[in-house]
C-alpha positions as CSV (number, residue, x, y, z in Angstrom):
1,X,0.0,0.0,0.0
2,X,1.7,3.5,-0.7
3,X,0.0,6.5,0.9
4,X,-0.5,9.6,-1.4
5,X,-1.2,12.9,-0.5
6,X,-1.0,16.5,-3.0
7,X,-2.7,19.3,-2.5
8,X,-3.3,20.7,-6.2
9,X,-5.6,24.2,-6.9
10,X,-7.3,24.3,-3.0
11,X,-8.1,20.7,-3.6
12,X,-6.8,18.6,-0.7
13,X,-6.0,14.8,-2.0
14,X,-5.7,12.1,0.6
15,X,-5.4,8.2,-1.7
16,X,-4.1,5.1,-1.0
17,X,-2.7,2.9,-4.0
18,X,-3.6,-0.9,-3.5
19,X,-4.3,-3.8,-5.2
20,X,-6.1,-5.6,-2.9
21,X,-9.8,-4.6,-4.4
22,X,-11.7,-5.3,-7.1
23,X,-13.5,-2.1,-6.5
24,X,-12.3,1.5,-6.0
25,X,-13.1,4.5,-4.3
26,X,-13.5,8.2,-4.8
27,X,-15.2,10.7,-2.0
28,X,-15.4,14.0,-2.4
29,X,-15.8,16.0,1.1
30,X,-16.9,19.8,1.9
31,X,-16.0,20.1,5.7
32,X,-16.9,23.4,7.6
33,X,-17.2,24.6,10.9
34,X,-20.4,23.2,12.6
35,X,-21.2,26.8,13.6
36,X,-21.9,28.1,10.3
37,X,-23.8,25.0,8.9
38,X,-27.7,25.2,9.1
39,X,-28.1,21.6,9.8
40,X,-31.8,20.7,8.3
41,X,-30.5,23.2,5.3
42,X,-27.7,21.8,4.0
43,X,-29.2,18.1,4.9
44,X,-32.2,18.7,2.6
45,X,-29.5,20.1,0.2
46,X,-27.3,16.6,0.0
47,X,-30.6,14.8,-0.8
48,X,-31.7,16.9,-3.0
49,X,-28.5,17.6,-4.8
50,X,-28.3,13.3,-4.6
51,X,-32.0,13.1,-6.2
52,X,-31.6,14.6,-9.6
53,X,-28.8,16.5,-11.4
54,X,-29.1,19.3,-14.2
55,X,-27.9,16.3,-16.2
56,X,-30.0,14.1,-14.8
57,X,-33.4,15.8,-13.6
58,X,-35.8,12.6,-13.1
59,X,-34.7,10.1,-10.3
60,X,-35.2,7.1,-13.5
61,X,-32.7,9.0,-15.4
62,X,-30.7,9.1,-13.0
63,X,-31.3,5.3,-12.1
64,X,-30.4,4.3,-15.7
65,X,-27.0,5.8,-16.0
66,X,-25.8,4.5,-13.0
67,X,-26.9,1.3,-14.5
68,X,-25.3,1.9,-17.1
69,X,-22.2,2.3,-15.8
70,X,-21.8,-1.0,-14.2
71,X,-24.0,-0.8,-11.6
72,X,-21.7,2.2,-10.3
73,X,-22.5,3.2,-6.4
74,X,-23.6,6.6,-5.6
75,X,-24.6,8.1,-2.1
76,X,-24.4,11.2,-0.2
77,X,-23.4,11.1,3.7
78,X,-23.3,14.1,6.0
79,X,-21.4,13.4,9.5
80,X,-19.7,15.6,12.6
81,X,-16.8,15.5,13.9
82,X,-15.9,17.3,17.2
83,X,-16.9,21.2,15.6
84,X,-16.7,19.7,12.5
85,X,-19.5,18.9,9.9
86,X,-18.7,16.8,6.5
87,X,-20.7,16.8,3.6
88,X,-20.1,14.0,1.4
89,X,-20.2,12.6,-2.3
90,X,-18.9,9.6,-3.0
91,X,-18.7,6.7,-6.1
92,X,-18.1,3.3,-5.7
93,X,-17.4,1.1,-9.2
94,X,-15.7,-1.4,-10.8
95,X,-12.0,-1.1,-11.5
96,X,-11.4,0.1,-14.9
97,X,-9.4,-3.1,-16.5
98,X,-12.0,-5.3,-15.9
99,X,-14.4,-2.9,-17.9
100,X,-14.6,-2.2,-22.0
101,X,-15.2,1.1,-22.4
102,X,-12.2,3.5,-22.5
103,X,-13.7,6.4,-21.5
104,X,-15.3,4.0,-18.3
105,X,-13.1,6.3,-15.6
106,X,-13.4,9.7,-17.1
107,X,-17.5,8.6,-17.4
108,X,-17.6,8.3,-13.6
109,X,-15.2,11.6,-12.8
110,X,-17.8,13.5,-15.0
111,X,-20.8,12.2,-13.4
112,X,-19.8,12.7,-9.7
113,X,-18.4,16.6,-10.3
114,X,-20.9,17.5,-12.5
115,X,-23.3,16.4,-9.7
116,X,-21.6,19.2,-7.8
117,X,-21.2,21.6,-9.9
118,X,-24.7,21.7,-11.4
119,X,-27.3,20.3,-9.1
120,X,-31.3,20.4,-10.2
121,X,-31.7,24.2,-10.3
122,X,-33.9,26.4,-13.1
123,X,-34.7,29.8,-12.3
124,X,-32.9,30.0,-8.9
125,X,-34.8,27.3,-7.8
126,X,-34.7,23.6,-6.7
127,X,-38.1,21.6,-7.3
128,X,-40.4,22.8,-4.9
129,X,-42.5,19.0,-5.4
130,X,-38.8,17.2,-4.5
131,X,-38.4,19.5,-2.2
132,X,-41.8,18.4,-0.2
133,X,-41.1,14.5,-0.9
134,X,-37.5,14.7,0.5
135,X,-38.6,17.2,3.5
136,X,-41.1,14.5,4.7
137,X,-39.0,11.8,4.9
138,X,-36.4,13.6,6.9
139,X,-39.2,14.6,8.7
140,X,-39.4,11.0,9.4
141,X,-36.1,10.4,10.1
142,X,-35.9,13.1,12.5
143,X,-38.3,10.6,14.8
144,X,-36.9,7.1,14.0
145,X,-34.8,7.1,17.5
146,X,-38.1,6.9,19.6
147,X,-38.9,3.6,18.4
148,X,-36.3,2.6,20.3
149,X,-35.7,3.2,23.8
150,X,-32.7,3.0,23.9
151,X,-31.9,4.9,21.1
152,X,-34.4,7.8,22.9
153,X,-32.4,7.5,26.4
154,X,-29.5,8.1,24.0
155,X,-30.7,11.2,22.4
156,X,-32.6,12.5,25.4
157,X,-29.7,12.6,27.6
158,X,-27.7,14.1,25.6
159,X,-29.8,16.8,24.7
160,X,-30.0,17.5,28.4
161,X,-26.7,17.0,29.4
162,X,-24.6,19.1,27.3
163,X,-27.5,21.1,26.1
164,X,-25.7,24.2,25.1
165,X,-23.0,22.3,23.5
166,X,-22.5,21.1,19.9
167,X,-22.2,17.4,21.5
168,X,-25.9,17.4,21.6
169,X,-26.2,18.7,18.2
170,X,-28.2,16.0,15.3
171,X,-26.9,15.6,11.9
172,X,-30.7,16.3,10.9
173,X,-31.4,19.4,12.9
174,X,-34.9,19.6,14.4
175,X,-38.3,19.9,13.2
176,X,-38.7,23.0,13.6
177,X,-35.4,24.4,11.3
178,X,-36.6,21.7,8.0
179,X,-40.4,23.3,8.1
180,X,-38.7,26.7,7.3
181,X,-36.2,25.4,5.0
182,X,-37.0,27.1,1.6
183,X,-35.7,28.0,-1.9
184,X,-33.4,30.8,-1.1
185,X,-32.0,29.2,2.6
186,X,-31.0,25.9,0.0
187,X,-29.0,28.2,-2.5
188,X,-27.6,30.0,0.1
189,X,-26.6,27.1,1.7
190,X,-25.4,25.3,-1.6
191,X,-23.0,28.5,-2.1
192,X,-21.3,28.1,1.2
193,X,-20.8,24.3,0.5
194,X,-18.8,25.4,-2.8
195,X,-17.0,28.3,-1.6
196,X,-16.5,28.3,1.9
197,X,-16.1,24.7,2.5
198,X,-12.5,22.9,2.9
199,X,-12.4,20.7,-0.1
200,X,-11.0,17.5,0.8
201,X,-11.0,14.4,-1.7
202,X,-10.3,10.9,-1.2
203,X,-9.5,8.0,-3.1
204,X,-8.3,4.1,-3.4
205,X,-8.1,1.6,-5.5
206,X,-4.8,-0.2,-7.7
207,X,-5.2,3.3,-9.9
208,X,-3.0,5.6,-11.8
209,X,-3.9,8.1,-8.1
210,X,-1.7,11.0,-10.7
211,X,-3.3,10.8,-13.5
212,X,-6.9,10.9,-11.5
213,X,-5.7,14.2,-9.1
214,X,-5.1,16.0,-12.5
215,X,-8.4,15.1,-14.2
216,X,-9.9,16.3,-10.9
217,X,-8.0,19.1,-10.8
218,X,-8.7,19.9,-14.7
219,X,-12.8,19.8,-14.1
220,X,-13.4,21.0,-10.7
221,X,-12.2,24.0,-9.3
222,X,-12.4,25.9,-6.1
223,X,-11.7,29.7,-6.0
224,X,-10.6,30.0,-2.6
225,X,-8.0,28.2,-0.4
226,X,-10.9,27.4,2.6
227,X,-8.1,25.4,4.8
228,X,-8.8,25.8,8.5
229,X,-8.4,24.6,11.8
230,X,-11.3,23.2,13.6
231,X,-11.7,21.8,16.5
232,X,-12.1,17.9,16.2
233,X,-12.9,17.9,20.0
234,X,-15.2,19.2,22.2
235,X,-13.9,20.7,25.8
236,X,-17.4,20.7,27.8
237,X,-17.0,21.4,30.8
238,X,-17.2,19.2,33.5
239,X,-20.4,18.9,35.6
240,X,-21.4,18.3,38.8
241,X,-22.8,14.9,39.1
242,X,-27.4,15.0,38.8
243,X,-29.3,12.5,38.5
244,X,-32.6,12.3,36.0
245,X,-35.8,10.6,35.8
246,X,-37.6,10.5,32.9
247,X,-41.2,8.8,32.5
248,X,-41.8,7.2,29.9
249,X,-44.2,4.9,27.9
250,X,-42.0,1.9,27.1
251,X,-41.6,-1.4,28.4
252,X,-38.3,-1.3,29.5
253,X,-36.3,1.0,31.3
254,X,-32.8,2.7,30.2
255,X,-30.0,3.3,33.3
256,X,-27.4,5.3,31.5
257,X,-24.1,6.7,33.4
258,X,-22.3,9.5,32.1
259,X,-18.6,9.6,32.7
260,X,-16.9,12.9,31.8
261,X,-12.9,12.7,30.8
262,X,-10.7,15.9,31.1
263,X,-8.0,16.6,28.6
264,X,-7.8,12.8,26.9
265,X,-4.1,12.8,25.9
266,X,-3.1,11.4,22.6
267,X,-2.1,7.9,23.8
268,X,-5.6,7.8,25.9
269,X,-8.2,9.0,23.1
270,X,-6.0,5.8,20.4
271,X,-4.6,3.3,22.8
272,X,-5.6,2.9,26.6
273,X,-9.4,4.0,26.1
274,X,-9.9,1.6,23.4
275,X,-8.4,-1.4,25.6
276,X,-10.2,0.6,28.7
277,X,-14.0,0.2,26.7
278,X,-13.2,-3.6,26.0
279,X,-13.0,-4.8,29.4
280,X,-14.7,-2.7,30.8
281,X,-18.1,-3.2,29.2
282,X,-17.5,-4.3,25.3
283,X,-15.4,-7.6,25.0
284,X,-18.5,-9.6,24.1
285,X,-19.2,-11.3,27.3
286,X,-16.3,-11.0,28.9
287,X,-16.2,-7.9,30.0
288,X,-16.6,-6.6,33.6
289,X,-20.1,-4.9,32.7
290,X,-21.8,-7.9,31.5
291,X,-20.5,-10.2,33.9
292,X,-21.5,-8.1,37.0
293,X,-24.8,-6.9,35.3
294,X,-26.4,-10.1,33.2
295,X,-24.4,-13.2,34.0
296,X,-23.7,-13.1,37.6
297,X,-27.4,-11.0,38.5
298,X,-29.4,-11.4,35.8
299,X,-29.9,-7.9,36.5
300,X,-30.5,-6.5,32.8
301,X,-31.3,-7.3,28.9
302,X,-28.2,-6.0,27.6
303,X,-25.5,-4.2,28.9
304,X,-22.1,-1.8,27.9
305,X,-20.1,0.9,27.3
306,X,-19.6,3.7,24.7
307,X,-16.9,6.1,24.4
308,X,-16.8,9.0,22.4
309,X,-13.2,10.3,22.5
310,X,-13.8,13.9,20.4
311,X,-16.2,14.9,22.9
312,X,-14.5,13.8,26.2
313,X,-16.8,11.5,27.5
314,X,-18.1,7.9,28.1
315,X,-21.1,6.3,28.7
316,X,-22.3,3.1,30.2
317,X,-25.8,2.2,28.8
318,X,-27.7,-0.8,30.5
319,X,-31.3,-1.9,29.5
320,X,-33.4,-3.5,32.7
321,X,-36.8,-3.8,34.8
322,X,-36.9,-0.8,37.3
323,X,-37.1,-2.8,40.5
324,X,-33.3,-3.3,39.4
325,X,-32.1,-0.4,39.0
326,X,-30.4,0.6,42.4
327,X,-28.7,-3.2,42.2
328,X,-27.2,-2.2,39.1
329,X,-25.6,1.2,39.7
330,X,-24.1,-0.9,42.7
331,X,-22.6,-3.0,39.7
332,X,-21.8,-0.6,37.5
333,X,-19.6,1.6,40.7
334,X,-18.1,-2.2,41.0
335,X,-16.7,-2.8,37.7
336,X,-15.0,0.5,37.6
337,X,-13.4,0.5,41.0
338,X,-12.0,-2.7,39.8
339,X,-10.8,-0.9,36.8
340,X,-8.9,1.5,39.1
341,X,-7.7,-1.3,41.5
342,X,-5.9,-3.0,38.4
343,X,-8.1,-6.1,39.0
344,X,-7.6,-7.8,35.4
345,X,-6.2,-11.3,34.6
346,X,-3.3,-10.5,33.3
347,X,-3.8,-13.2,31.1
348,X,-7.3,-12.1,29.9
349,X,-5.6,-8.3,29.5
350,X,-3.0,-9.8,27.1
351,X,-6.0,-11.4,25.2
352,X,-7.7,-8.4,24.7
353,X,-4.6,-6.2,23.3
354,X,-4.3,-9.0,20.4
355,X,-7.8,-9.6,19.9
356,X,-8.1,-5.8,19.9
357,X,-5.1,-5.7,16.9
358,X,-6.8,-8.9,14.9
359,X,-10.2,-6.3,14.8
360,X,-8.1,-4.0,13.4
361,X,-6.6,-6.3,11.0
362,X,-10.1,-6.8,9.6
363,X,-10.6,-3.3,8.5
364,X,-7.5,-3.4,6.0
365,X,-9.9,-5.6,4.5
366,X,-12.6,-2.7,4.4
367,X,-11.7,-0.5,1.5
368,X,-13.7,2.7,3.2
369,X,-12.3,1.1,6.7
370,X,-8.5,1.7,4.8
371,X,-9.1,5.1,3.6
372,X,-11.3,6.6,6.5
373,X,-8.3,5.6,8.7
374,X,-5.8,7.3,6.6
375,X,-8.0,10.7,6.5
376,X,-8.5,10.8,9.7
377,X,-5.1,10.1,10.7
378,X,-4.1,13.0,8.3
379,X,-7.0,15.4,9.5
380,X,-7.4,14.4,13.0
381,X,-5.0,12.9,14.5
382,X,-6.2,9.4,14.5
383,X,-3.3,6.8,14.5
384,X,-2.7,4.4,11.7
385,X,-3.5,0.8,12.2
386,X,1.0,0.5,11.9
387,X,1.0,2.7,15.3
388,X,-1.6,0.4,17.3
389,X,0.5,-2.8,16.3
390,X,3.1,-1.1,18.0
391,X,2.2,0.6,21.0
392,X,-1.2,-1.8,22.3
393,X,1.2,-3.9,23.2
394,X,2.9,-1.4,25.4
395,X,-0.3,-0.6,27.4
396,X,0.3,-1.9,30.9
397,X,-2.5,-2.1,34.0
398,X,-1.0,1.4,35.3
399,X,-2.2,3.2,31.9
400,X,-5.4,1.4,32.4
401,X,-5.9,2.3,36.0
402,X,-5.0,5.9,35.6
403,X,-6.9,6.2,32.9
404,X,-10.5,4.9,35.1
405,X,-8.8,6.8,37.9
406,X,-10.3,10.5,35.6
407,X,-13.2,9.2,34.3
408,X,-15.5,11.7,36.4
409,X,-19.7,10.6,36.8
410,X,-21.6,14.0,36.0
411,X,-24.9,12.3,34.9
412,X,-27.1,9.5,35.6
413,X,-30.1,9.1,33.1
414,X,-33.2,6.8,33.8
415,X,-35.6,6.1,31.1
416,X,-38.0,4.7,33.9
417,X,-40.7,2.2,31.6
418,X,-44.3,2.6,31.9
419,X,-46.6,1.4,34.8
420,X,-47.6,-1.4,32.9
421,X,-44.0,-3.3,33.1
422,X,-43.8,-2.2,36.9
423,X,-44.5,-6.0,37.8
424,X,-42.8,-8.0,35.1
């Protein structure tokens, strides 16, 4: 694998040359600061600009020439990061050799920049009728997490917990932002995307990764040199520990403990917090979570622990019957003093540094696993899967300990179930 990386006319190009797929790669990202995104805007704007193209301006035209050209993958993603929000376009297709057509490559570079460049406007205006079709699905989307009630504790909590902060920020925005969405917010917000936006562009595949930077380079153009720092991490502050109820009507009932980390270090955010999550509460079984809460107690449905470096905290999320509750925060305070006492097998530690290395193994079979990794190495200061094979190993019970010892509890959430699972 050889790493490439050019910056040519304020395009940024982050590609990995390998032969190990079939299949290659391109994505073209727009990042910006989060502040100066309208969320439900410029999400209504990716779907619409994914919907239909000047070029293209049905959805079965559009259908056809992807068809057309083998079957070639198209989607739009939008994602944060820390203070960061990415707006993406990206092509998935066939390598060239094992395809007739000559002009098969350049077919695809035309397709996804002229998607770009000249989205579905006439007039100064997007189609108001698409515009209603795509606003009431995300309208839909907006609610999907309440199905779930764990995926509501989730949101809920987070929403009240760093209220103020961009950590409780949706990709979709709220309601109440996509009903006023309208013509002239979606051009305004498709002219910040072109020419306020970082322009970053990644690609991979066993390709000529030359050759394609100058064809990009040729037929898409940015005026402006955008490049910025933004935060990838989130300092909220620390709070002083509060404790929630929140009624609900579902039949079970979400415990969730918040634990807030101050000034994650490089080697904590890539290597001790990763091992730290795994035995602590996701090592499939065998972690201290699930052992306290479900196979010792049978306290609880399902059980663990998420950890979301770029905004400084952690989270252990456990789904139960009320009438448990108190047992399991008495588990849950167990498991992590036992963290800070260095009470691990050593044997079962050692286990989960290589079994933590062979799940990173696995993604250099990914090809958006390989990529993503590279970017975010580049961009945010993510270590390459070369750096974990050598320092996991390192990673003693100290690191681990002093790690648990500044995980600080500022929030305990309870989704408390409805009345009529009080007695189950």
């Amino acid at each position: 694998m050889e790493y490439k990386e050019y910056n040519v006319n304020n395009l940024h190009f982050f590609a990995i040359k390998t032969d190990k797929f079939k299949n290659c790669y391109i994505e073209v990202r727009f990042r910006d600061d989060l502040k100066n995104v309208a969320l439900s805007t410029r999400l209504l704007l990716l779907q619409l600009m994914s919907y239909t193209s000047k070029k293209y301006p049905t959805k079965r035209e559009k259908v056809i020439v992807l068809e057309e050209m083998y079957n070639l993958g198209f989607s739009i993603d939008a994602s944060l990061v820390g203070e960061n929000h990415i707006s993406s376009f990206c092509v998935d297709f066939l390598h060239p050799k094992y395809v007739k057509e000559q002009n098969y490559l350049n077919q695809i570079l035309e397709f996804l920049f002229d998607t770009i460049k000249y989205p579905n406007i006439k007039n100064n205006h997007f189609d108001q009728k698409t515009i209603d079709i795509l606003k009431e699905q995300i309208h839909v989307n907006i609610d999907q997490y309440k199905e779930n009630p764990l995926s509501f504790a989730k949101i809920d909590s987070r929403s009240r917990l760093f209220k103020n902060s961009f950590s409780s920020k949706r990709i979709f925005g709220t309601h109440e932002e996509l009903a006023k969405v309208n013509n002239k917010m979606l051009l305004e917000e498709y002219n910040k995307l072109l020419n306020e936006s970082i322009c970053e562009i990644l690609i991979i595949g066993d390709l000529n990764i030359l050759e394609i930077v100058k064809k990009i380079s040729q037929i898409f153009k940015i005026a402006n040199d955008n490049y910025k720092n933004i935060p990838c991490t989130i300092m909220n502050p620390i709070n002083k520990l509060k404790e929630e109820i929140v009624k609900s009507s579902y039949n079970q009932t979400q415990l969730l403990y918040y634990y807030q980390i101050d000034n994650m270090t490089y080697k904590e955010k890539n290597f001790i917090g990763p091992l730290f999550s795994r035995i602590f509460g996701s090592a499939n079984m065998t972690d201290k979570l699930t052992k306290y809460l479900r196979i010792e107690n049978s306290l609880c449905y399902y059980s663990g622990f998420i950890s979301n470096p770029n905004d400084n905290y952690g989270f252990v999320y456990v789904g139960l019957n009320k009438k448990n509750i108190d047992k399991a925060k008495k588990m849950i305070n167990k498991a992590l003093k036992e963290m800070i006492a260095k009470d691990i097998d050593e044997k079962y530690f050692e286990n989960q540094k290589t079994k933590f290395l062979a799940d990173l193994k696995i993604r250099e079979d990914d090809i958006y696993g390989l990529i993503d990794t590279y970017y975010f190495h580049k961009i945010f200061n993510r270590a390459l899967n070369e750096e974990y094979a050598l320092e996991i190993p390192k990673i003693t019970l100290n690191d681990i300990a002093d790690f648990a010892k500044k995980l600080k509890l500022s929030y305990i959430y309870i989704l408390e179930e409805g009345d009529n699972n009080a007695n189950n």
